[in-house]
N, C-alpha and C positions, 0 to 999 in steps of 0.2 A: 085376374092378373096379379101376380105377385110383385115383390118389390123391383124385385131383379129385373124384370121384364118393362115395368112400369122405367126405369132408368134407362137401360137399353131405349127404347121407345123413343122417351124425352133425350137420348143422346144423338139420335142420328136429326131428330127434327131441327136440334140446333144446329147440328153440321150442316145439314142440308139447308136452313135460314143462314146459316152464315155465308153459305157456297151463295147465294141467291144476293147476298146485299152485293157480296166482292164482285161480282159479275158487275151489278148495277152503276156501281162507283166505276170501275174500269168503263163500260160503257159513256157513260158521264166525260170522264176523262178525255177517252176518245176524241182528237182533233178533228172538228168539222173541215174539209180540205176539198179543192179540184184544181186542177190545172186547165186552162185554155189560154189559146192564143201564144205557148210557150212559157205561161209563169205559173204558179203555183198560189193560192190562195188559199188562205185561212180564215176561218170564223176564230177570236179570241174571247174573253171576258170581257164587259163590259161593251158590248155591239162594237168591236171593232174587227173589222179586217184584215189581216195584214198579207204581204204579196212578197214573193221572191223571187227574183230573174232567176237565179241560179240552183235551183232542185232544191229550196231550201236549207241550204247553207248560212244564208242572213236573211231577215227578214225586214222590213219596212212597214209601216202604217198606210195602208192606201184609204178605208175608210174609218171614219168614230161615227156612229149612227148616233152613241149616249148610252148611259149605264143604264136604264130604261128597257133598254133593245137587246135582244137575246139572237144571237147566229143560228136557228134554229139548222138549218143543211144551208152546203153549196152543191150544185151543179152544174152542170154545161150541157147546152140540147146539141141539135144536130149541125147548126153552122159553129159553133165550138165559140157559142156564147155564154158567158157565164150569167148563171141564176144562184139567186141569194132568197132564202127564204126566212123571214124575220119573227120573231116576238114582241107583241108591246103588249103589255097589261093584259094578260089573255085573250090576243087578238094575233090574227097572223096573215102576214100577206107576204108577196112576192118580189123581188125587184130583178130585171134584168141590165147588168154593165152596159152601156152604148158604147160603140164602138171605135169611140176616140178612148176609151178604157178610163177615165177617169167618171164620168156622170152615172148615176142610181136611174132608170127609166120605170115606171109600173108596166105590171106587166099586162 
């Protein structure tokens, strides 16, 4: 392999590493979200939640779990309950909303 080739080479691997982090960071970025029961929830930084009656427009604090606590996803199963799946210190478990919408239940 000559020089030329050898550069060539080492130029697409960077593209191609660079293509590869920017995907990762965007993904990162990506808002953890679901809506049930007509609002709109979010995973933030620092384990908190926050919830919007109105399609996310504004947004409010529903939960602070603690900086500790990582929003790993939300979802909603089939009675369009919301699930919250959490991180603490390399550990992970599940909470689902009860149904007066403000208490964390294990799931």
């Amino acid at each position: 392999m000559d020089r030329r080739d050898f550069l060539k080479v080492g130029g697409l691997l960077t593209a191609a590493l660079a293509v590869q982090v920017s995907l990762r960071n965007n993904a990162r970025s990506a808002p953890v979200e679901a809506s049930a029961q007509g609002k709109v929830y979010q995973g933030a930084s620092g384990g908190r939640i926050l919830v919007s009656a109105d399609a996310g427009q504004t947004w409010k604090l529903h939960t602070a779990f603690g900086s500790d606590f990582r929003i790993v996803g939300l979802s909603t199963d089939h009675g369009e309950r919301l699930r919250a799946a959490l991180g603490y210190r390399g550990n992970a478990f599940a909470l689902t909303l009860a149904p007066d919408g403000e208490r964390w239940l294990t799931t």
